[in-house]
PyMOL CGO cylinders between C-alpha atoms (Angstrom):
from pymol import cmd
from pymol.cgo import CYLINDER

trace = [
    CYLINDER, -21.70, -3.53, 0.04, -23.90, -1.12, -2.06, 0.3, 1, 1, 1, 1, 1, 1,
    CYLINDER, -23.90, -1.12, -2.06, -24.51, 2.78, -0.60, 0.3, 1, 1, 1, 1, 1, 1,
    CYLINDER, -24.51, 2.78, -0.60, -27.50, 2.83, 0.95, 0.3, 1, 1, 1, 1, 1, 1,
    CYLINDER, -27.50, 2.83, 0.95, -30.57, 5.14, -0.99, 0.3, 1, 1, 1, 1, 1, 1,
    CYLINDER, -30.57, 5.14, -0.99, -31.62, 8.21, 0.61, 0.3, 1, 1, 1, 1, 1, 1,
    CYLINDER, -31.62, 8.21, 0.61, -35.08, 9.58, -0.68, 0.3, 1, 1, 1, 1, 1, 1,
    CYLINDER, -35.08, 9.58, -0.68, -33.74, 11.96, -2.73, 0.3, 1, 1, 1, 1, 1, 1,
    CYLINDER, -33.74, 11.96, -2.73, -31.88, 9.39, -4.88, 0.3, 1, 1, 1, 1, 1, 1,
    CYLINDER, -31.88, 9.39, -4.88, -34.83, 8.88, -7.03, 0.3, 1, 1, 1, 1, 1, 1,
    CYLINDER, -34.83, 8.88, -7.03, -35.72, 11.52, -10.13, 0.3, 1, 1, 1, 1, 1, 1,
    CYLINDER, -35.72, 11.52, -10.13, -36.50, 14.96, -9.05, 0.3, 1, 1, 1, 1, 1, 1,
    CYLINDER, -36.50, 14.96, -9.05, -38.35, 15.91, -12.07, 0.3, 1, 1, 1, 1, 1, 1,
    CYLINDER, -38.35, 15.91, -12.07, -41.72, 15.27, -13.59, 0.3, 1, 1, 1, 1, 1, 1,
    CYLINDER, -41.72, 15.27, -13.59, -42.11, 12.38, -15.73, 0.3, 1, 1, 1, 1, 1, 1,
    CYLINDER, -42.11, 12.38, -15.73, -42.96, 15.11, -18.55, 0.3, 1, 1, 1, 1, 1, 1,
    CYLINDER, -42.96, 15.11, -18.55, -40.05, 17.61, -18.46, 0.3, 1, 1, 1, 1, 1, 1,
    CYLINDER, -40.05, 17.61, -18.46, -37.13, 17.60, -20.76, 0.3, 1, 1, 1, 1, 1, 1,
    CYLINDER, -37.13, 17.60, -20.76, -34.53, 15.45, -20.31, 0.3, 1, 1, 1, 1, 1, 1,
    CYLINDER, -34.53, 15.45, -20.31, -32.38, 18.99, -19.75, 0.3, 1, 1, 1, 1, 1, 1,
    CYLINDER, -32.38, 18.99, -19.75, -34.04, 19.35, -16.45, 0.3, 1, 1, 1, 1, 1, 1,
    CYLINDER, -34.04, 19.35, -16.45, -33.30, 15.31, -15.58, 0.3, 1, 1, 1, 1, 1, 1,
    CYLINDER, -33.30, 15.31, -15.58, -29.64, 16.19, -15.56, 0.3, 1, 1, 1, 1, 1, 1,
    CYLINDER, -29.64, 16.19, -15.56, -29.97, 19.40, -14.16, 0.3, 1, 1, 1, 1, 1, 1,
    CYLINDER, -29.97, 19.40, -14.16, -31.26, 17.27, -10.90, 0.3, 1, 1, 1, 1, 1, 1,
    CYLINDER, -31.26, 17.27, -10.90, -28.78, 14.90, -11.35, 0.3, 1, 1, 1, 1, 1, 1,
    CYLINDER, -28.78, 14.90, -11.35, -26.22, 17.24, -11.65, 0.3, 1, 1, 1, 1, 1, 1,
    CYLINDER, -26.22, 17.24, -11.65, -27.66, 19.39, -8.35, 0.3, 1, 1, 1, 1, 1, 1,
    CYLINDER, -27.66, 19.39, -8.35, -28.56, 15.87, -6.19, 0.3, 1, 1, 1, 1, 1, 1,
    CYLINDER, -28.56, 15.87, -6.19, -25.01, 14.33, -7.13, 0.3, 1, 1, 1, 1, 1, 1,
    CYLINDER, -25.01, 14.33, -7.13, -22.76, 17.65, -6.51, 0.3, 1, 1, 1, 1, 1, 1,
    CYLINDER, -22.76, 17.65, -6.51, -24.58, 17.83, -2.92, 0.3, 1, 1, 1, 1, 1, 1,
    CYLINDER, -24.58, 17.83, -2.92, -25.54, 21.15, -3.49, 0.3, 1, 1, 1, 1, 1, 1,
    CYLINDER, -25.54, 21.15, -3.49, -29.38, 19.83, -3.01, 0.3, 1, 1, 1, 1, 1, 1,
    CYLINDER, -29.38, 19.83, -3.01, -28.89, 18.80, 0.23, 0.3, 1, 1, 1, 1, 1, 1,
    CYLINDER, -28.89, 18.80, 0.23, -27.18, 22.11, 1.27, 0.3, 1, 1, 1, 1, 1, 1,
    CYLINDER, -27.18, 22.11, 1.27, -29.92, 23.95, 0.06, 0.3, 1, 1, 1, 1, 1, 1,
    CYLINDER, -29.92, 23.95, 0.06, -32.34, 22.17, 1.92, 0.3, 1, 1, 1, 1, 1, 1,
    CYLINDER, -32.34, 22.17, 1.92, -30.08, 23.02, 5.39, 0.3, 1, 1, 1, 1, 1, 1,
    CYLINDER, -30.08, 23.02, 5.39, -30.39, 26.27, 4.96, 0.3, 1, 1, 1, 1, 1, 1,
    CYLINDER, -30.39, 26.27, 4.96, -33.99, 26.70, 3.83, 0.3, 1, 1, 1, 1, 1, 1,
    CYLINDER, -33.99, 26.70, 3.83, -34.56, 24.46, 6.74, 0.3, 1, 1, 1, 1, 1, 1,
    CYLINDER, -34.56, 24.46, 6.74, -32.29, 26.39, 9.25, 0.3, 1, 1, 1, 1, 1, 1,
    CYLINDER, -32.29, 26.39, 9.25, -34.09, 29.92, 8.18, 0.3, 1, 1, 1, 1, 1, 1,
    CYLINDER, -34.09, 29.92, 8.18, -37.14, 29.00, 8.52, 0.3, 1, 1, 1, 1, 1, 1,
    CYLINDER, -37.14, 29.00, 8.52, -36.26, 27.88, 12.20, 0.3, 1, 1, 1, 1, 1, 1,
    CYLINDER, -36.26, 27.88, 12.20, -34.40, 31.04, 13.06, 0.3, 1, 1, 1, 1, 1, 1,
    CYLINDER, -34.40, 31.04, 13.06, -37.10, 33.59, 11.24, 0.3, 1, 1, 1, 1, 1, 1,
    CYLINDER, -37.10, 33.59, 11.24, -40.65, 31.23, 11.54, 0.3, 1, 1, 1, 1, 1, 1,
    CYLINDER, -40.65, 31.23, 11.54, -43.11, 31.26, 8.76, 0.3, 1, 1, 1, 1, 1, 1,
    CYLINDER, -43.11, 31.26, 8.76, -42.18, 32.47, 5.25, 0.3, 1, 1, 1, 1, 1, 1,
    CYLINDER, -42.18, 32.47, 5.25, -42.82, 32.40, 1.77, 0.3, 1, 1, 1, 1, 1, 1,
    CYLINDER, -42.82, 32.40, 1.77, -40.74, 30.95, -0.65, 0.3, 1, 1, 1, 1, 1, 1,
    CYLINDER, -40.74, 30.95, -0.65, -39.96, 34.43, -2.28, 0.3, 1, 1, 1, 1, 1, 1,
    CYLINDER, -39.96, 34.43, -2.28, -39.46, 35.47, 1.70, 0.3, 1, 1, 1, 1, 1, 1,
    CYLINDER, -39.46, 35.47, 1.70, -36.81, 32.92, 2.30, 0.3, 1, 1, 1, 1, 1, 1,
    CYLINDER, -36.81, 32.92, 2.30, -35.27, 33.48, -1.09, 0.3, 1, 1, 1, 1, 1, 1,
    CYLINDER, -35.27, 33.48, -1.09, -34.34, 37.10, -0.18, 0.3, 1, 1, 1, 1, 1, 1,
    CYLINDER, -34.34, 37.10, -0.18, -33.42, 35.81, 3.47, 0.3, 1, 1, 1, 1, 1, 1,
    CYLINDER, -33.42, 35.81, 3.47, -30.69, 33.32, 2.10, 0.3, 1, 1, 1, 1, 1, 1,
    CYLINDER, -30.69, 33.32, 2.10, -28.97, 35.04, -0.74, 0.3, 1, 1, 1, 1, 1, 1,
    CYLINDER, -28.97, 35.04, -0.74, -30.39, 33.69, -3.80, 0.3, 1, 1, 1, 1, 1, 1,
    CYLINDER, -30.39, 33.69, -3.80, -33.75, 33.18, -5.09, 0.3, 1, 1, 1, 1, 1, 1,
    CYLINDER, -33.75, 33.18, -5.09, -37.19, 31.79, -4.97, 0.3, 1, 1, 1, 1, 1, 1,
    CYLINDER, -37.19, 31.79, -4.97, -37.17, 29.25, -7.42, 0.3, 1, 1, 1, 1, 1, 1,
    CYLINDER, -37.17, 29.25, -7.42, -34.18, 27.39, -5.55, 0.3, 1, 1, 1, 1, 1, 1,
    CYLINDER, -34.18, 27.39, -5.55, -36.40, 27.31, -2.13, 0.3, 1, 1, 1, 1, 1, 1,
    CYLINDER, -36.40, 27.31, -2.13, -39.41, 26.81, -3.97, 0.3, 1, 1, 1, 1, 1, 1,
    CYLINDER, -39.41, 26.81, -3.97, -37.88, 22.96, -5.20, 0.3, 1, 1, 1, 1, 1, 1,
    CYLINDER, -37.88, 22.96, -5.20, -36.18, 22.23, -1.55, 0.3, 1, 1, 1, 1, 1, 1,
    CYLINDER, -36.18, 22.23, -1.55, -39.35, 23.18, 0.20, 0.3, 1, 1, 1, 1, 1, 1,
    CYLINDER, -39.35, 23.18, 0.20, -41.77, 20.30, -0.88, 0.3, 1, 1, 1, 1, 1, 1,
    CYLINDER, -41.77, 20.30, -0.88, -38.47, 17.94, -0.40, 0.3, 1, 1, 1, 1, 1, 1,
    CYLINDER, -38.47, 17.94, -0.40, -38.64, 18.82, 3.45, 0.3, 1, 1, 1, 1, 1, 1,
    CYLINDER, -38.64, 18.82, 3.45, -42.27, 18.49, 3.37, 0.3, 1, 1, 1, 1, 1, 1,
    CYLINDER, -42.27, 18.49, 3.37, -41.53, 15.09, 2.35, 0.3, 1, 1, 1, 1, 1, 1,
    CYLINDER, -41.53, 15.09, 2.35, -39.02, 14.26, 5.18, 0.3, 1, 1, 1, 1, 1, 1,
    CYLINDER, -39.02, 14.26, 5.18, -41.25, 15.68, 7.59, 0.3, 1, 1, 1, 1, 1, 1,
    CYLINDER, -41.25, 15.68, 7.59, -39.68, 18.97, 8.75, 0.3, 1, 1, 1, 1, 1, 1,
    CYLINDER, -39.68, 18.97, 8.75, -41.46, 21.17, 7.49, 0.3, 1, 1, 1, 1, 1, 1,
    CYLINDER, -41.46, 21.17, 7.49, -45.37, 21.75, 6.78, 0.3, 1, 1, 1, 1, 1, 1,
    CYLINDER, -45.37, 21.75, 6.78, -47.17, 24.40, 4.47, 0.3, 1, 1, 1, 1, 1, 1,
    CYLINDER, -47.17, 24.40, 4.47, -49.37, 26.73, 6.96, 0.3, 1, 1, 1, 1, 1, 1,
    CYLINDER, -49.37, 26.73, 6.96, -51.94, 28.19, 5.11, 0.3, 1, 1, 1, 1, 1, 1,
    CYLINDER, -51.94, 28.19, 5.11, -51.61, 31.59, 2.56, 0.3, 1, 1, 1, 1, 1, 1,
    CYLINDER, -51.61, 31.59, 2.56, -50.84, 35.06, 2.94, 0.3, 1, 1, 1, 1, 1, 1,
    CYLINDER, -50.84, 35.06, 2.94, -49.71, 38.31, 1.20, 0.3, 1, 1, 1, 1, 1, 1,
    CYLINDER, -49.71, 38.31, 1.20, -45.82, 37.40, 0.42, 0.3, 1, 1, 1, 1, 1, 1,
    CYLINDER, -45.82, 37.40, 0.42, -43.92, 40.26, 1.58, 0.3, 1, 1, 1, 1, 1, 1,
    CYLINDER, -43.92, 40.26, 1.58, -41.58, 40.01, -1.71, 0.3, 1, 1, 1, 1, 1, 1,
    CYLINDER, -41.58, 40.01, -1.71, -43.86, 39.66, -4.55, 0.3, 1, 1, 1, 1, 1, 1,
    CYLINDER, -43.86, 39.66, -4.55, -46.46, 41.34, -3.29, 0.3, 1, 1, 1, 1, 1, 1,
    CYLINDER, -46.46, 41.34, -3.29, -48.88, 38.25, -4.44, 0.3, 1, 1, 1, 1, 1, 1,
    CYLINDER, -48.88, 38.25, -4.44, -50.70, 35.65, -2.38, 0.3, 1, 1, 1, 1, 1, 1,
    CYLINDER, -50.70, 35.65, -2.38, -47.97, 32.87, -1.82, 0.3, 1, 1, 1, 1, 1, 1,
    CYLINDER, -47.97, 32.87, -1.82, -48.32, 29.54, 0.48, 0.3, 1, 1, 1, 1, 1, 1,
    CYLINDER, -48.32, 29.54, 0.48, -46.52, 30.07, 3.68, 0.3, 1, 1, 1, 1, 1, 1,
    CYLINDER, -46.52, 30.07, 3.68, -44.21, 27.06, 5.02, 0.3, 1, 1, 1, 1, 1, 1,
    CYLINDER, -44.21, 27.06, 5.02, -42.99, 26.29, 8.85, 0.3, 1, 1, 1, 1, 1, 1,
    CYLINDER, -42.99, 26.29, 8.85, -40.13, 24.28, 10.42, 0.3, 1, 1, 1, 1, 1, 1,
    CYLINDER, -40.13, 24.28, 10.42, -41.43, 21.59, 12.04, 0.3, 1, 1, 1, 1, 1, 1,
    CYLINDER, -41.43, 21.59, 12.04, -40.43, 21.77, 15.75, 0.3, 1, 1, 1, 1, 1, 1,
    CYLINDER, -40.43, 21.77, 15.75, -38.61, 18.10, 16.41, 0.3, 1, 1, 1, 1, 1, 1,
    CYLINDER, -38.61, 18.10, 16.41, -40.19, 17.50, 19.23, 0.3, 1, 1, 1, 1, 1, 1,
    CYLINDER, -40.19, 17.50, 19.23, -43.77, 17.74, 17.77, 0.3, 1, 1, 1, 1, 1, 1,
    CYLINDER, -43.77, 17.74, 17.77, -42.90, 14.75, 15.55, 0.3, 1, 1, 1, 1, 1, 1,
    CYLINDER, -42.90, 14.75, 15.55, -43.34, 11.17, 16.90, 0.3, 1, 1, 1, 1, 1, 1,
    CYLINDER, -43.34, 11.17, 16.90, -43.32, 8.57, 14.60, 0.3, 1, 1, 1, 1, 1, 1,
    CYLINDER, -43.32, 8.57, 14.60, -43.84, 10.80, 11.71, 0.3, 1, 1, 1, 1, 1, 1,
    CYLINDER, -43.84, 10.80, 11.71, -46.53, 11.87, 12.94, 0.3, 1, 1, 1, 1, 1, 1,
    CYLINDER, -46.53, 11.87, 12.94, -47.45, 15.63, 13.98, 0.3, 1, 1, 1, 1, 1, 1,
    CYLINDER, -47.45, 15.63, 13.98, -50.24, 15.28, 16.43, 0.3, 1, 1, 1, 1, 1, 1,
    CYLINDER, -50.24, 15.28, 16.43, -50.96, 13.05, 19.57, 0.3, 1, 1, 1, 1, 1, 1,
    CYLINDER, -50.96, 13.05, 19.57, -54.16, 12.34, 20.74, 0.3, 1, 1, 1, 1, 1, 1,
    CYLINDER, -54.16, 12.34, 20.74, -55.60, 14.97, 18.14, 0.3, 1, 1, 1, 1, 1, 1,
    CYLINDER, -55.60, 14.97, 18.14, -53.86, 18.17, 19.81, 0.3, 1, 1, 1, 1, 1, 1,
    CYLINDER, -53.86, 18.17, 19.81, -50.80, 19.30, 18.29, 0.3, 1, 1, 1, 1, 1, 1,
    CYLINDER, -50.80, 19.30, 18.29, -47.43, 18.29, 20.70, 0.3, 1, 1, 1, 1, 1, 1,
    CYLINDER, -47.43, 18.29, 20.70, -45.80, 22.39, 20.52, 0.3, 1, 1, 1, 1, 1, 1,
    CYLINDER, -45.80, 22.39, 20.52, -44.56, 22.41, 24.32, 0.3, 1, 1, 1, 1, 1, 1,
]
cmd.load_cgo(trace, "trace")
C-alpha cells in the first residue's frame, strides 16, 4: 500500500529557482520541520489575532522569512486568510496582514454562507 500524498508533497519552489532551493524544500518538507512551522505560525496567530509576517516572526523565536513561506501554505489549506495591509509593527514598512481562520467559519471550504461571513 503506497503513503498517501498530502499537499505539501509536491515542489515547494518556483519552477525557476536553483536547484539549491529544491533540496532545501525537500530537505525542510521531509525532516517535518515544515509542518511544525506551520503549527506554530498557525497556533500564534490564533492566540495573538492579526499579524504580519515580520510580527509573527518576532512572536515565535525566529524570523520572517520562515513565516513568510508557511503562511501562503495555510492559505492554501484554508486556515488562514490575508486581511488587508497595514504598518508592520517590526519593519516599520507596509506589510500584508494574515488571520487564523476560525474553524467554525469554514464549511465545505468555504468561508461565507449565504454571503455573510459565519464568525459566531
Amino acid at each position: 500500500m503506497s503513503a498517501q500524498k498530502t499537499l505539501f508533497d509536491g515542489p515547494t519552489s518556483k519552477t525557476n529557482d536553483p536547484i539549491t532551493s529544491y533540496e532545501a524544500a525537500e530537505s525542510i518538507r521531509c525532516s517535518g520541520k515544515a509542518e511544525t512551522q506551520r503549527s506554530i505560525v498557525l497556533r500564534y496567530l490564533r492566540k495573538h489575532g492579526p499579524a504580519t509576517s515580520g510580527e509573527l516572526g518576532m512572536l515565535v523565536g525566529g524570523d520572517r522569512y520562515c513565516c513568510h513561506r508557511r503562511l501562503p501554505e495555510l492559505v492554501v489549506i484554508g486556515l488562514v486568510e490575508r486581511t488587508g495591509y497595514r504598518r508592520c509593527r517590526v519593519t516599520k514598512k507596509r506589510c500584508l496582514v494574515w488571520s487564523a481562520i476560525k474553524p467554525e467559519s469554514t464549511l465545505y471550504g468555504q468561508k461565507n454562507i449565504g454571503g455573510k461571513r459565519n464568525d459566531r
